[in-house]
N, C-alpha and C positions, 0 to 999 in steps of 0.2 A: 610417435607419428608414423603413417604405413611409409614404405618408401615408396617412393614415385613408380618409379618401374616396375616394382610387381603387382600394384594396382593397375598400371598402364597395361599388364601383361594380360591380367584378370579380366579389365574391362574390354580388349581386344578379344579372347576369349569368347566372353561370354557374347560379343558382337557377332563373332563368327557361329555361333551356334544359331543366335536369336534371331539377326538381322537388325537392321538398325530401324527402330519405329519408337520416333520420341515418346515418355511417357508425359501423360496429362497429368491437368491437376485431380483429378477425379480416380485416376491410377496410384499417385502419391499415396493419397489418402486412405487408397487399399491398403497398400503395403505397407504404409504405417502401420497401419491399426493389426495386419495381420501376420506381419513378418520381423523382426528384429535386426538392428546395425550388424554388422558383421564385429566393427571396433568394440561396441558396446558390450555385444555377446560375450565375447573374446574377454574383456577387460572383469565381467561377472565372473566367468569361471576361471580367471586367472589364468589366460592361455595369449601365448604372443599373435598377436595377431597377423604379422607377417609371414608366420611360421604355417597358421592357419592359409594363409594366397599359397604357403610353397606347396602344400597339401594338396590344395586343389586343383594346379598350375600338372601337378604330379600324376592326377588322376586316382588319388589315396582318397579324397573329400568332395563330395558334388560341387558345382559350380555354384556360385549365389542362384536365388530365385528371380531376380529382380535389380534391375540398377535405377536407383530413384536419380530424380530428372537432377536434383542436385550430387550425383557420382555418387552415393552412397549405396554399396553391398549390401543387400536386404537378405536375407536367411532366416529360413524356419528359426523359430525358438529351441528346438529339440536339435539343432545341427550336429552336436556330437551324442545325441543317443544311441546309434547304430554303432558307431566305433566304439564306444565304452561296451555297448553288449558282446562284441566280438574280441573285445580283448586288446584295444589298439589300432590306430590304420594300419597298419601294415597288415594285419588279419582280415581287417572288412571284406575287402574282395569275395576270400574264401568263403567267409561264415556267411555272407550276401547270397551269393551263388546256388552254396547250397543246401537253400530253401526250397531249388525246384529240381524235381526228379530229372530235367531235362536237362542236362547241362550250358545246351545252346542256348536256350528258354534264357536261365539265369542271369547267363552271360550279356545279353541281351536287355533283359531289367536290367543290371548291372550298370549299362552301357546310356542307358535312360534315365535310371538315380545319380550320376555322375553328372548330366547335362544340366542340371540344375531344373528340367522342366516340370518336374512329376509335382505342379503346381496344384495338381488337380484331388491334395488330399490332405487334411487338415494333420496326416500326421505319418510320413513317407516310412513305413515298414515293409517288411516279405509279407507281413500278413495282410496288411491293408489294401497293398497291389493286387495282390490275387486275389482278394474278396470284389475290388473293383471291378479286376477283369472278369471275372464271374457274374456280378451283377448289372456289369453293360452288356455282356451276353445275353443273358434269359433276356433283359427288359426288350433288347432288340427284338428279339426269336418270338417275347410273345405274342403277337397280333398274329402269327401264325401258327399258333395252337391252337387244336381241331375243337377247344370249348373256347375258343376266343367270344368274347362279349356277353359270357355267361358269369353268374354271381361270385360263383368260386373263381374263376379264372379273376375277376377284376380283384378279389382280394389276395390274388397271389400278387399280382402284377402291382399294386398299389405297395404291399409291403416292401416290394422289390425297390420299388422305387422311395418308399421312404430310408430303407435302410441304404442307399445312397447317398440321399439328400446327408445322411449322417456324417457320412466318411465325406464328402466333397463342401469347399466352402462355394465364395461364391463368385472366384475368379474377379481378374481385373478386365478392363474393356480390353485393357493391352494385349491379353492371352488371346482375343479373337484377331491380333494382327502377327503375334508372333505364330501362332498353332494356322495362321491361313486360312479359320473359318470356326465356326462353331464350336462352343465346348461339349464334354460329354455332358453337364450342366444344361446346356439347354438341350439338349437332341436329347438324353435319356430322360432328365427330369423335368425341366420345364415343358416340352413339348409334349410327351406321352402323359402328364396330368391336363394339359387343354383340349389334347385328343381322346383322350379317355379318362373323363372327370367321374371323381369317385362319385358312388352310386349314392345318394339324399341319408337312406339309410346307415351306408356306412362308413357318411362324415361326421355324424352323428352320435354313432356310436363311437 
């Protein structure tokens, strides 16, 4: 059983990050189906699971993703992938970090993969971050490229945004009250496929 208090610590935690905005039943059922128990996790790969709250409590392990309406810690499935590839928590930090040339940069993701919010990507790596940040760049930038609404430019802009749709799922309603507005989801992907609908031909093809 977790103990009381470092669930109570967790769940305060994660309060002071998120803000307090009940989840629905329609939020549950995200998180069901896309995120994993913390206890459960824990209990598969044979890991204590309170050990896993001090972890996090620590700033060694991101926060949960998610606290379903009935108190349970919702976590990626892959929650300890990152620490197994660096060697351990006590390593992650470093091996985190530096993935980007910039140190403050890293720090910074670092500081964001901790928050438990980097909700926004089926599968929270260095690489996967920076391919995002990359491709909410261009997608923004491109309605101001100087062949904007030309054939070639719609088949850059489309691939852009497919190769999004990949890396992002498909958010809970909840993320539009914890994030204070719109996902990258709908502003990059849903929006710029209604504003600029692929060409007949080349939905087609």
């Amino acid at each position: 059983m977790p103990t009381p208090t470092l669930r109570r610590q967790l769940a305060d935690r994660f309060l002071d990050v998120n803000g307090d905005h009940p989840m629905t039943a329609a939020d549950d059922a995200y998180v069901t189906e896309q995120f994993a128990v913390l206890d459960e996790l824990c209990a598969a790969h044979l890991r204590d699971a309170d050990e896993v709250r001090g972890l996090m409590l620590a700033r060694r392990l991101p926060l949960p993703s998610y606290l379903r309406s009935d108190g349970a810690e919702m976590v990626p499935a892959d929650l300890f992938g990152l620490a197994e590839a660096a060697g351990g928590p006590d390593r992650l930090e470093a091996w985190f970090v530096g993935h980007w040339a910039d140190p403050a940069e890293g720090r910074a993701e670092w500081d964001a993969y901790l928050s438990g919010r980097y909700v926004c990507l089926r599968s929270v790596r260095p690489d996967t971050i920076q391919r995002k940040e990359y491709l909410t760049a261009a997608i923004g930038a491109a309605p101001g490229a100087a062949d904007a609404g030309t054939a070639p430019w719609s088949a850059r802009l489309h691939a852009l945004i497919d190769e999004l749709d990949v890396l992002e799922p498909a958010f809970a309603p909840y993320d539009r009250l914890r994030f204070g507005g719109p996902t990258s989801r709908d502003t990059c992907i849903d929006a710029m496929r209604a504003r600029f609908p692929r060409p007949a031909a080349e939905a087609d093809a």
